[in-house]
N, C-alpha and C positions, 0 to 999 in steps of 0.2 A: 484606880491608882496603879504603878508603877510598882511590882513587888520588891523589897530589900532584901529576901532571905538568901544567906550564902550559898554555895552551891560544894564549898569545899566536900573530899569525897576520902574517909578514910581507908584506905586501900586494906583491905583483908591481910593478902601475902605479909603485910608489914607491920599490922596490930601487936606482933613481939617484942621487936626489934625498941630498944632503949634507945637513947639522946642521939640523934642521928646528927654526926659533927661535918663531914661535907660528903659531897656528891660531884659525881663526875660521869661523863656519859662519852663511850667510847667510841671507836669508828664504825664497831658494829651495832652501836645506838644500843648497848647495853646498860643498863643504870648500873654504879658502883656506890652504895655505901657505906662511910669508913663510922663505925657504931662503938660503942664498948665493949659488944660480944663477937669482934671482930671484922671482917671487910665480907660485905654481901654483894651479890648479885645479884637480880632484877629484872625480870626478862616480860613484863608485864602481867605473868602469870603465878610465876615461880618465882622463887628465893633458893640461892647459896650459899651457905655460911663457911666461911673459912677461917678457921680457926685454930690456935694448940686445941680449944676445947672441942672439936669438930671429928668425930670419930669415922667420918667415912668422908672429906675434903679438909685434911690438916694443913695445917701450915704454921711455923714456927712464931706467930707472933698471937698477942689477943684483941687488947685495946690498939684500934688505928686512931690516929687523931687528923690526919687529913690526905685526903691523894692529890697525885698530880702527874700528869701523864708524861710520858718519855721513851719515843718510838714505840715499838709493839710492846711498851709495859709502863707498869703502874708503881711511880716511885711512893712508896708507903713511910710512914711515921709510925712508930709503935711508941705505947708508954712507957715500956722498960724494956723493951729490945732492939730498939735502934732502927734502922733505917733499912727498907730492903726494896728491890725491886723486884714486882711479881707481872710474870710474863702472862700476859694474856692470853694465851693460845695452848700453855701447857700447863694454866693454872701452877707453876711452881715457883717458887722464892728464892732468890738471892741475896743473901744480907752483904750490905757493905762494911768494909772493914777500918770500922770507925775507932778512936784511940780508945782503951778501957774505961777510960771515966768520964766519956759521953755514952751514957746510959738511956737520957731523954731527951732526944731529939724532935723537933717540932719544925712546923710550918716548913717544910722543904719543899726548894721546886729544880727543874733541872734546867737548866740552859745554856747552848755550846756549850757541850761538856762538863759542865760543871754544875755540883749543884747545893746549892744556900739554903744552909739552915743553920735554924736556935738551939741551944743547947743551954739551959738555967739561961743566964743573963750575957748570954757570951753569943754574936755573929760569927759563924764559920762558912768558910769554902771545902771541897769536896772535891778535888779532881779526879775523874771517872777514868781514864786512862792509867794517871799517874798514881791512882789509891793513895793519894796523900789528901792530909787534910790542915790546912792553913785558916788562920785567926785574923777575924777583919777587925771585930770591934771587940773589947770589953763590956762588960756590967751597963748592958743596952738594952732595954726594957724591950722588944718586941714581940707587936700585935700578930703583925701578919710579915708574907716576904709574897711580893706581887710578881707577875713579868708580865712584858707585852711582847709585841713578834719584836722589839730591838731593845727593849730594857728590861731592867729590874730594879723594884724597888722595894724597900723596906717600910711598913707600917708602923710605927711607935707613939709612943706617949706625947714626945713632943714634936711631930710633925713625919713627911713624910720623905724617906733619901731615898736617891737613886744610887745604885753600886757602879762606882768608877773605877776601873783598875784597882781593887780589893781597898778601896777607899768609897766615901761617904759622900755625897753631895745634895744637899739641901734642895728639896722641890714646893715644900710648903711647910711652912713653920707651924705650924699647932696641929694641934691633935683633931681627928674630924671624925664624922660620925658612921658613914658609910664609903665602902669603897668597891671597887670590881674594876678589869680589866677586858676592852675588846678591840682586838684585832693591833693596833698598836699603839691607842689610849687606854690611857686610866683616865677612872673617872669616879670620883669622890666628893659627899656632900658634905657640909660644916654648916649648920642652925637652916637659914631659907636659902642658903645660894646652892646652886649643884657646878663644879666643875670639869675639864675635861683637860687631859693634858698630854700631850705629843713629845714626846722623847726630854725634853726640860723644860718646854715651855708652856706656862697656863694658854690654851690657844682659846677656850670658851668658856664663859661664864653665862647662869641665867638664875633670876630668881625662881626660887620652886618652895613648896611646903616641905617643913622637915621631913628628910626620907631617913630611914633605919636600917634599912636591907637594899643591897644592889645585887644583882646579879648579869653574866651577858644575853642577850635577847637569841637562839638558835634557829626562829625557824622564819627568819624575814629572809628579804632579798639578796640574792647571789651579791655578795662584796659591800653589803652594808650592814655597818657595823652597828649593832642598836642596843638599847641598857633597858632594863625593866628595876623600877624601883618601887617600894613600899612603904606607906608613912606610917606611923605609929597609930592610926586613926583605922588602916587596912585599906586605904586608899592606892590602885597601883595604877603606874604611870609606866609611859614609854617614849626613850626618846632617842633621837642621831648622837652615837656617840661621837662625834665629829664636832659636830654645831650643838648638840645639845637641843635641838629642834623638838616640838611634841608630836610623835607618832600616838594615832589613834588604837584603841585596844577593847575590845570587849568585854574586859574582867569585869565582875562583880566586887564591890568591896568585902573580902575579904574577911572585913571585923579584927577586933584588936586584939594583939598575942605580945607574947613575951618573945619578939624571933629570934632564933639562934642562926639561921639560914636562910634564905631560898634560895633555889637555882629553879633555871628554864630549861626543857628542853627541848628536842627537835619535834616533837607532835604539837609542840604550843603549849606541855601541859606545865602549869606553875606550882612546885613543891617550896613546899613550905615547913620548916622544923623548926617546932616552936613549943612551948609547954604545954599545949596540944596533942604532941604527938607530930607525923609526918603526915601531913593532908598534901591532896593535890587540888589544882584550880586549875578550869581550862577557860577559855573563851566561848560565849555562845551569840553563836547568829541571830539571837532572838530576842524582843522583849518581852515579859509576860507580863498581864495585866489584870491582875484580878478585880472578879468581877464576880458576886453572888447575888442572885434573885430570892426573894422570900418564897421558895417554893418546894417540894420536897426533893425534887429532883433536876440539878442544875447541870442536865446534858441539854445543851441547849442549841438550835440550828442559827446559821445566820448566811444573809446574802446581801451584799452588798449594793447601795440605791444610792447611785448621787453621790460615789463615792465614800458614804457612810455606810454603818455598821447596822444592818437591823435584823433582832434578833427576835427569832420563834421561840418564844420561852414553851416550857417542858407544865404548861399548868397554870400560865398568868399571862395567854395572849401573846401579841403581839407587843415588841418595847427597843427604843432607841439609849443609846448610852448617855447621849445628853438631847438638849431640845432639838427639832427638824421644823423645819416650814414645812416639810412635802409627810410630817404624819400625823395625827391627832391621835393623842390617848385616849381620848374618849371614845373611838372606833371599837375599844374591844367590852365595851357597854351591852354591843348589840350581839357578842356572841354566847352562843350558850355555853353550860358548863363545859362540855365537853370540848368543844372547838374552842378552848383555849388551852389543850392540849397540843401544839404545835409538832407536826411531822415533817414536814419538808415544804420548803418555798419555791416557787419561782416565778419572773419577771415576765409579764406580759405588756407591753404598751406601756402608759399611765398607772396602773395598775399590778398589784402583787397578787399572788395566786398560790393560797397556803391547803396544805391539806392539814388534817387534823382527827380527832378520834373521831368525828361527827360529823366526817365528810366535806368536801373542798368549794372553800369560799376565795369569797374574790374582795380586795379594797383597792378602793381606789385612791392614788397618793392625793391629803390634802382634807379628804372626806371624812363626817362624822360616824359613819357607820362602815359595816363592813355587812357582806350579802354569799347568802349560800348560792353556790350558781346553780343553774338552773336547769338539773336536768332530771326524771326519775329514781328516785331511791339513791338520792346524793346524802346517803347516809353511813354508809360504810369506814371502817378505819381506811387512812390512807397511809401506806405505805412508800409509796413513791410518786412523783412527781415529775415528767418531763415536757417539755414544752419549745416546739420547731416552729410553732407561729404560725404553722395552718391547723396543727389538732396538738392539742391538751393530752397527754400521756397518764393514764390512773391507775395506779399498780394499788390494789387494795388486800387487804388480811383473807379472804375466804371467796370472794366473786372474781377471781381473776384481772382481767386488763378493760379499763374504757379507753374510750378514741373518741372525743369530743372536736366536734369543728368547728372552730371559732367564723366562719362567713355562715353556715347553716344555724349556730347554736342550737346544739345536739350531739345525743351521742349518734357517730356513725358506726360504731364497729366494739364490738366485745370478743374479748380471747377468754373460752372457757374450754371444759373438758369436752363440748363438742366439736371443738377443734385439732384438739388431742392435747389440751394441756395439761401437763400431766400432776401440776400442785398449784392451786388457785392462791397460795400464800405467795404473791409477787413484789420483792424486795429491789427492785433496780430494772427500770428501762431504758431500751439504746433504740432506737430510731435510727434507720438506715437510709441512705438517698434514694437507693431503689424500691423503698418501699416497705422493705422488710423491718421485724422488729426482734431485736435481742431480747430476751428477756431471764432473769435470775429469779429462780426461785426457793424455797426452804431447803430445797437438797439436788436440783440441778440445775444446768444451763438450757436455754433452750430459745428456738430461733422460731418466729411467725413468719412464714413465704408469703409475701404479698399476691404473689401467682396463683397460688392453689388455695390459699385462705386456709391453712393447716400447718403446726406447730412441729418443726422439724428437730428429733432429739439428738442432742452432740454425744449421747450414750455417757457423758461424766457426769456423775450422782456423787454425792458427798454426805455424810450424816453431820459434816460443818454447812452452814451455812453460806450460802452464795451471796453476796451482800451488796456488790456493787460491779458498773460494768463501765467502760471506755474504750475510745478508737483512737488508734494510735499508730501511724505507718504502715496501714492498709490489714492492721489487726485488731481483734476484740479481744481484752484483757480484764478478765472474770476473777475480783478479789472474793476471797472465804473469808472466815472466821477460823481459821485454825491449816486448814487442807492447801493453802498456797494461792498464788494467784497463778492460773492459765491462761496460756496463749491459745488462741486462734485465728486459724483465717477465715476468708470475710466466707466459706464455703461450709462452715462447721466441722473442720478438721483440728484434734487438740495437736500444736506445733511444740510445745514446752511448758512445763510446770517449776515454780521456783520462788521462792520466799515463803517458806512453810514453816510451820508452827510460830505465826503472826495472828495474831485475832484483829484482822482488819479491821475498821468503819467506812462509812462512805467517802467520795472522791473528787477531786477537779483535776480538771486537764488544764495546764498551763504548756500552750506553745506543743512541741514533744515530747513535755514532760508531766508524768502522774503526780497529786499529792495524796498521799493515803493514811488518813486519820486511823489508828491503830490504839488498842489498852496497852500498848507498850512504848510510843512515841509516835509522833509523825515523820515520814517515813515519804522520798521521792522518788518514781524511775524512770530510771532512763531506757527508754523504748527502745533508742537505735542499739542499745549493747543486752537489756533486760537487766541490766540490772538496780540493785535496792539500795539506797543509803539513808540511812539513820537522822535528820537532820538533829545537829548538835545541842544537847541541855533539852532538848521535849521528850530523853526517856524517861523524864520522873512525871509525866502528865497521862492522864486516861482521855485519848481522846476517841468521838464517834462520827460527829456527824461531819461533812462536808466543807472543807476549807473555803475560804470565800479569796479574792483575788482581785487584788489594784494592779496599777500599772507596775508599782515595785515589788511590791509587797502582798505574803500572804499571810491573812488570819484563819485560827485552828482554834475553835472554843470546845476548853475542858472546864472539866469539873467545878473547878475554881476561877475561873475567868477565862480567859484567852490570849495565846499567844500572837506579835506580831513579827514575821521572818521575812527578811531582804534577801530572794532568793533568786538575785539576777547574780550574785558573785556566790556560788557552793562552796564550800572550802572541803579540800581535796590532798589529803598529805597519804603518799607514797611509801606505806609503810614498810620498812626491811623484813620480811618473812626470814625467820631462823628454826633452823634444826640445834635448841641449845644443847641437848645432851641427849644419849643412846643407854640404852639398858639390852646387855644380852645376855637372856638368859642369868638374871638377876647380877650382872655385874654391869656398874655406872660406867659410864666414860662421860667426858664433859666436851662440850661444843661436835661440831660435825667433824666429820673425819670420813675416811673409809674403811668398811667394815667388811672382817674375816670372820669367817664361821666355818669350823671345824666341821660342822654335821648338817645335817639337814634338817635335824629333830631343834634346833635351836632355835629362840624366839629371839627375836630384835622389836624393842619399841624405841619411837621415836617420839621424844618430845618437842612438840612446833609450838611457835610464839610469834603474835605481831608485833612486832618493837612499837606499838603505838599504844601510849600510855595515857591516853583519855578515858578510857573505859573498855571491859573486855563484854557489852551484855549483847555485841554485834556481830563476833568476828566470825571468822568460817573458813577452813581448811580441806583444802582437795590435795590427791596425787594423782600420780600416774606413774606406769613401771613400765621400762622402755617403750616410750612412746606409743605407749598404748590408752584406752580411754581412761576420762580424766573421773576418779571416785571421790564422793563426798567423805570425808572424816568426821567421827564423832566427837565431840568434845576438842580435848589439842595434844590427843596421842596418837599417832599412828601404830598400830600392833601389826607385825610381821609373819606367820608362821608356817610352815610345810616348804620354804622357797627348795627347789631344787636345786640340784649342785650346776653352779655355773657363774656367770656375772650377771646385775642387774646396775639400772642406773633408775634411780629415785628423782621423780619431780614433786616439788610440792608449792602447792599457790596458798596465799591466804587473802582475807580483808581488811580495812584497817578498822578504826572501832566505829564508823558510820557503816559498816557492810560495803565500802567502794573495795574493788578487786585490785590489790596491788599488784604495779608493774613486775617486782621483782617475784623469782623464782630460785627456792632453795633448792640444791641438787645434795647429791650424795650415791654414793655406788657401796652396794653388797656384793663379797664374793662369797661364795659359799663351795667350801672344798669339797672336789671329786673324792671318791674312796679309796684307797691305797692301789685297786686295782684298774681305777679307772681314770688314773689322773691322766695330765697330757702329755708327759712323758714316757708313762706306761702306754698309752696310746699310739706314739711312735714307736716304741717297740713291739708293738703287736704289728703296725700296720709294717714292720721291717719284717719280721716274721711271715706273714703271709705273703707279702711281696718274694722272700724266700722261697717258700715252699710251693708258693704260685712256680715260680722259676721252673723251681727243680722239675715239679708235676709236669709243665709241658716239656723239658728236656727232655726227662724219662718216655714222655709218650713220643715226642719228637724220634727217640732213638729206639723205640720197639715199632713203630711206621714204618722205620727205615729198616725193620729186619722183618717184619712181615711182608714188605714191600718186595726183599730178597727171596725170599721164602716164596712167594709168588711167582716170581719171575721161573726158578727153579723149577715149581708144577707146571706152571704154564708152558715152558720148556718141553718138560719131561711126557707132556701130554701132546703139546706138537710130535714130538718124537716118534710117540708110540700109536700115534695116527697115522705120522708117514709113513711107517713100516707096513701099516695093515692095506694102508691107499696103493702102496707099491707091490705088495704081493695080488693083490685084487688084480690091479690095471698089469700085470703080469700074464696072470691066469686067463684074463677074460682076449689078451691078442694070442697069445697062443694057440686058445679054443678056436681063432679068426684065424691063422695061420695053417692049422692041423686043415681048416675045411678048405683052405687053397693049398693045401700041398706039399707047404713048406716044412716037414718035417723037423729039418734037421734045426734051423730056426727056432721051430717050439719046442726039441728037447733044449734047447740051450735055458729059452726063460723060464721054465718050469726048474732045472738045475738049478739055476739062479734065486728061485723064489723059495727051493727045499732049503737050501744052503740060508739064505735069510731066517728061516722061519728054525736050523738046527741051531746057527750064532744065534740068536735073541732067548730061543729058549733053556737054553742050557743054564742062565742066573736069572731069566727074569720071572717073576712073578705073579699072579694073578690075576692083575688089577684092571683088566680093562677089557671088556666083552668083547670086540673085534666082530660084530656084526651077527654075532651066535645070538640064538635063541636065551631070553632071561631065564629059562626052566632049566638048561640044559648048562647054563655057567652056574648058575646057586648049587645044581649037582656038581659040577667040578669041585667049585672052593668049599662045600664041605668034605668030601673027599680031601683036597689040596689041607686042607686045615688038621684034620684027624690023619696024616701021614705025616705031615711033614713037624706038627707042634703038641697031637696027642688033645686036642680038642674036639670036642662033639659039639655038634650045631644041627637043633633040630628045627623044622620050618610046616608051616602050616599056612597053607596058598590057596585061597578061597577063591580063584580067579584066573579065568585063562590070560595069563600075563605077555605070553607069547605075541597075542594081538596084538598090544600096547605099540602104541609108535617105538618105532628103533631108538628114537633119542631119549624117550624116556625108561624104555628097559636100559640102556646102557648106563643113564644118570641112578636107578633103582642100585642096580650091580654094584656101581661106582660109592655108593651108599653103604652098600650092605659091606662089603669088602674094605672100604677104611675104616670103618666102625669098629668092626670086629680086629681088623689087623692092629687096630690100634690099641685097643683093651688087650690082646698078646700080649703087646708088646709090651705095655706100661702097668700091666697089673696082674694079677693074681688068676683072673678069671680060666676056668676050663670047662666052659658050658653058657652057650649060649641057645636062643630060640629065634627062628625070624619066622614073623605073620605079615601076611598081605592080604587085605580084603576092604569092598568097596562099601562104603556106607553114609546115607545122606549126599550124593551127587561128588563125594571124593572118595579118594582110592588114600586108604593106608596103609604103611609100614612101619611096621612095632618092631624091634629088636630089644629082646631083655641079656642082660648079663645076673650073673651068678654074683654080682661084686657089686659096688655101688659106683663104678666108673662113668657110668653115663652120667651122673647126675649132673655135673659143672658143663653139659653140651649147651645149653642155652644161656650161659652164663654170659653178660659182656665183659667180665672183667677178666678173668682165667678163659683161657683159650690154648692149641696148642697145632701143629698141622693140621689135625684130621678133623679137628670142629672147622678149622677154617674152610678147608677143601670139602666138607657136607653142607655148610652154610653156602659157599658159593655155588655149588650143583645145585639146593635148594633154591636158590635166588633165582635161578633161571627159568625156574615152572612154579614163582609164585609160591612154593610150599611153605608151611609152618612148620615148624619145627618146635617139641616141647619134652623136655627131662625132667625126672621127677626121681626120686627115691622111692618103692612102695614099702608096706605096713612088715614085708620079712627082711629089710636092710638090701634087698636089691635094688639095681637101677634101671630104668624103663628109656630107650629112646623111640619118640615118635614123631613119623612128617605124614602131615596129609598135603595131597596132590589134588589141584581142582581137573575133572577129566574133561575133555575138550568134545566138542560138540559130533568130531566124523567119528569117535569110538563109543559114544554113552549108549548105544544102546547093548554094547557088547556086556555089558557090566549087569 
């Protein structure tokens, strides 16, 4: 039979919540409702209470007696405070400014600007502009105040009026039992008739069973306008608010209540308030049929023959639901105890082909007996059963795999561990075109190569059970018990894991799509996307074994009989994914917004919700942080913490309550503040700052370039100079020598006169600085001499080396050395005692000059420099020397250049 039991579903979040007087459901498909302990909110997960009584979401009223929406807010009715409108978006209240003694305002709605309501026995208007409030009717008993998209009408004792020009006009004279408003009819019943009515005129009338509750229908087709009614019986109907036509419905009857309410809303789900409490009711795609066997255990298999239902009972054979020409009951006479333990069926020819605890037999449709087939130790529990109509498939508890071939009858072929398989407990076979065989067993998957007659392992092990397997757009998809179902390709590669913590059962393939019998519903997927949905009303069933498949329809046998599901139309609702409220660092905010944080130590949770009110035992939430990958969420909080200072922008997906993946996508962005010093205006002025200093830096070196560059020029100069002078007394001396030996006498005294006179001008201010072709022994003796007269300085010298050899250019560069160095500490310091060494060591020649002072030290410096580092550096540069200053251990300074010697003098050294 056909089961009657309700399916209504008490919602947890709402088990508090007292006489629930109406309901309203917003744009953001948030449920609203108006209660005695205030106006609540509903997010399918959570509750809001707003209230005076409400110490963390106050709000100036307690008891709401009904809402009614108007633009971005909620015109509210309070019991003794009057009328306010609460804006949806900043959760806060507006009361309107009603005369003092209208205290109890009822049944208000707002429309063009204006909005109708009761007060005691008295009709009033409410102009929303003008804050004035005007009097329609007197001591006028009303029910309700209606509107459609062009009227309003009034509900009362004796009939029903439309509001004309703050006047009355008659739309049906007596008092009726139910009424509701869609799109721009009303529609109200009185005893068996249901009417329908368009701006004044009754346009439809039909007869129907007295209905008690109407509400409007939200989740049918775009522009039609539909009504959902209920009889006192709990019988619900659906019809064209137009025509009053019957639309077809799924609901269960209901059962009888006392109702104070229902409404519908956009998931399809039907609330009901009633001295019950606030139950919801959905629609299911299914019928269930109970069905129990006398047996102890009614998990029962079934496969489908002739379009009927035949079922493998779990302990009582083989059995039909009602009589079959094509089976005899009396077939299961012949089987032993055991083998009427039923494991798995299937279809060969004429003939069905059951395994069982006692090994797999064969009937023929029609026949008195049934026959064990016929092969060696056909005795084994069977596990599984597959059958491609050249070989028989046997997945048995402890022997691994048979391969029976129906033209030979025999087994041809066994998978055991000398093939390498690695758990002979084999729970599900898939059979490949090319030959190969999937195989699932207690704790992994694993593939038979027809090529190599060897068991190739996918390396995934599970301590769930691997339980069932199919092909599905060129992949094998391996359900567990627990651990998820996996993809693969046809190569044994794992491609993706997803629907986890599911304790599958066995499976059919319908078309490209899975059905997968689960202890927590059955359950379809879709292979083109992977993903799982829930089919509707079979979470309350345990089911295991293997769905069976008509051309419409699929049956799923639990516990209690078996379901029947029409699963060529899925139902599919698009549920709005919300971010309802933020927690930071223990302070609420309501609905999404964007968020600022101070620090970076701060936490932000985010609480998500599928606006889909059928049930929450499916749903499933991911994000992502700038588009980066997509993470699963636990439960329906997203937790924030350690974000660094910067901006983020938040994605979040959810499912609706079958597990399908909703199109929408909730966003939101964190900013999380830099620290005082690092904000991004502090950042402009650092990066102004160094741009500054960057400036000035290369000015500065720009304009010391340019004075060393002078300073160069100057030596360079000064050193032409004082090489012409020496080039010119030379080439002097050397034609006269030429002149005296032809004769010309009076000629060569002239250029000799010439070259004393040069050599009395130069000397008379100049200085000692430049060797002029003299021997390096015999100038270091002058300029110590030169030094100890003329500034009272001693300079001692220790010359390990006949230096005299030395090329001319480099005794002159040594001289040139010794003499700025020293003339420079003179000059610029303290010193009265110097030392100079020269001697060859390791293939160079060195000179050491120490001072009494620490002036050498800053020689090798690159940043302090002054002429005479410059003018040793550049002489250095020209023979490759190094050059190195130091301070030593008694506060003096040491300069030293090694000279690499060159190949025509090394052996002098």
């Amino acid at each position: 039979m056909i089961s009657s039991f309700s399916h209504a579903t008490n919602v947890a979040a709402l088990k508090g919540l007292s006489l629930v007087i109406d309901i309203h459901q917003d744009d953001d498909n948030y449920l609203w409702l108006a209660t005695q302990q205030g106006l609540t909110r509903f997010d399918s997960e959570d509750t809001i209470h707003f209230s005076s009584f409400s110490s963390q979401w106050r709000a100036p009223f307690a008891w709401v007696k009904n809402i009614e929406p108007h633009n971005d807010s909620l015109l509210l009715t309070s019991e003794v405070n009057g009328l306010f409108l609460f804006d949806l978006k900043a959760a806060t209240s507006t009361k309107l400014e009603l005369p003092k003694e209208m205290i109890n305002p009822q049944h208000a709605i707002a429309f063009k600007g204006q909005v109708y309501f009761k007060d005691r026995n008295n009709l009033y208007r409410y102009d929303l502009q003008l804050k004035s409030t005007h009097l329609i009717k007197e001591s006028f008993n009303v029910f309700s105040i209606k509107r459609t998209d062009n009227a309003v009408y009034v509900v009362t004792e004796s009939g029903i009026y439309q509001i004309k020009s703050n006047t009355l006009a008659i739309t049906y004279p007596h008092e009726v039992d139910a009424y509701t408003t869609s799109g721009s009819y009303l529609i109200f019943s009185k005893g068996n008739e249901l009417f329908s009515v368009d701006d004044k005129n009754v346009i439809a009338k039909r007869a129907s069973s007295p209905i008690s509750a109407l509400t409007p229908a939200r989740n049918g087709p775009a522009n039609a306008n539909e009504i959902i009614g209920v009889t006192p019986s709990g019988e619900v109907s659906r019809f064209n608010a137009k025509d009053l036509s019957v639309v077809s419905n799924a609901y269960e009857n209901i059962g009888k209540h006392s109702i104070n309410l229902i409404f519908h809303d956009n998931s399809g789900v039907l609330w009901v308030s009633s001295n019950l409490g606030i139950n919801r009711y959905y629609e299911k795609p299914l019928e269930n049929h109970r069905y129990i066997f006398d047996i102890e255990n009614n998990d029962n298999e079934l496969l489908m023959v002739n379009n009927e239902l035949l079922v493998g009972s779990f302990g009582n054979g083989l059995r039909t639901l009602k009589a079959q020409p094509w089976f005899n009951p009396s077939m299961n006479a012949s089987l032993t105890p055991r083998a009427k333990y039923t494991m798995k069926m299937v279809r060969h020819k004429d003939s069905i082909i059951f395994g069982t605890l006692d090994g797999v037999w064969q009937y023929k449709l029609g026949a008195k007996k049934a026959y064990r087939m016929p092969f060696a130790r056909n005795n084994n529990i069977v596990l599984s059963l597959k059958n491609d109509g050249t070989h028989l498939y046997i997945g048995t508890n402890y022997k691994g795999v048979k391969i029976y071939n129906w033209q030979q009858h025999k087994l041809v072929q066994t998978i055991n561990k000398q093939h390498g398989l690695q758990n002979l407990e084999v729970l599900d076979i898939l059979p490949q075109a090319n030959g190969d065989t999937w195989l699932t067993t207690a704790n992994s998957v694993e593939v038979f190569r027809n090529e190599t007659k060897q068991v190739q392992q996918t390396g995934i092990t599970s301590n769930k059970k691997f339980i069932a397997l199919a092909n599905a757009n060129n992949k094998v998809y391996a359900f567990s018990k627990g651990s998820g179902i996996h993809v693969f390709n046809v190569q044994g590669e794992l491609l993706s894991v997803f629907g986890k913590n599911i304790d599958f059962g066995y499976i059919t393939k319908v078309d490209d799509e899975i059905w997968a019998s689960s202890k927590s519903g059955l359950y379809r997927v879709n292979t083109s996307k992977n993903e799982l949905s829930l089919v509707l009303g079979s979470e309350g069933f345990k089911f295991n074994s293997a769905p069976a498949v008509t051309k419409n329809a699929i049956y799923a046998w639990h516990a209690m009989g078996y379901v029947k599901v029409n699963y060529r139309n899925p139902p599919y609702y698009n549920a709005k994914i919300k971010i309802t409220r933020t927690n930071i660092s223990g302070n609420e905010q309501l609905n999404n917004r964007v968020i600022s944080l101070n620090s970076t130590k701060d936490v932000v949770s985010l609480y998500l919700a599928s606006l889909d009110f059928r049930s929450n035992a499916n749903k499933h939430f991911k994000y992502r942080i700038n588009d980066n990958v997509w993470v699963d969420v636990t439960g329906n909080q997203l937790t924030l913490a350690g974000l660094s200072s910067g901006n983020y922008t938040i994605e979040v997906m959810g499912t609706n309550s079958l597990g399908q993946w909703s199109n929408y996508i909730e966003y939101t962005n964190i900013k999380v503040a830099f620290p005082w010093y690092w904000t991004p205006q502090i950042r402009v002025i650092y990066l102004v700052l160094v741009i500054c200093f960057v400036s000035l830096s290369l000015w500065l070196i720009y304009l010391r370039t340019k004075s060393i560059s002078s300073v160069y020029k100057v030596l360079d100069q000064d050193l032409k100079t004082r090489g012409l002078l020496a080039n010119n007394i030379e080439r002097n001396i050397n034609v006269s020598l030429r002149l005296l030996k032809e004769g010309e006498h009076d000629k060569a005294v002239k250029l000799l006169s010439e070259s004393a006179s040069l050599i009395a001008t130069n000397q008379m201010n100049a200085e000692p600085s430049t060797l002029h072709n003299q021997a390096l022994s015999g100038g270091i003796d002058y300029l110590i001499d030169y030094w100890l007269e003329h500034y009272n300085v001693r300079v001692t010298t220790k010359i390990d080396h006949d230096v005299d050899q030395l090329p001319q250019k480099l005794q002159q560069s040594i001289y040139r050395i010794i003499y700025t160095a020293i003339d420079s500490a003179i000059s610029h310091s303290r010193s009265v005692s110097f030392s100079v060494s020269i001697k060859p060591f390791n293939q160079k020649l060195w000179l050491t000059i120490k001072d009494s002072n620490d002036y050498f030290t800053d020689f090798d410096s690159k940043v302090n420099f002054n002429i005479a580092i410059y003018t040793i550096r550049k002489v250095a540069l020209q023979h490759n020397a190094t050059i190195n200053a130091y301070k030593t251990q008694s506060d003096k300074s040491q300069l030293t250049l090694s000279f690499n010697i060159d190949e025509h003098f090394e052996n002098n050294i």
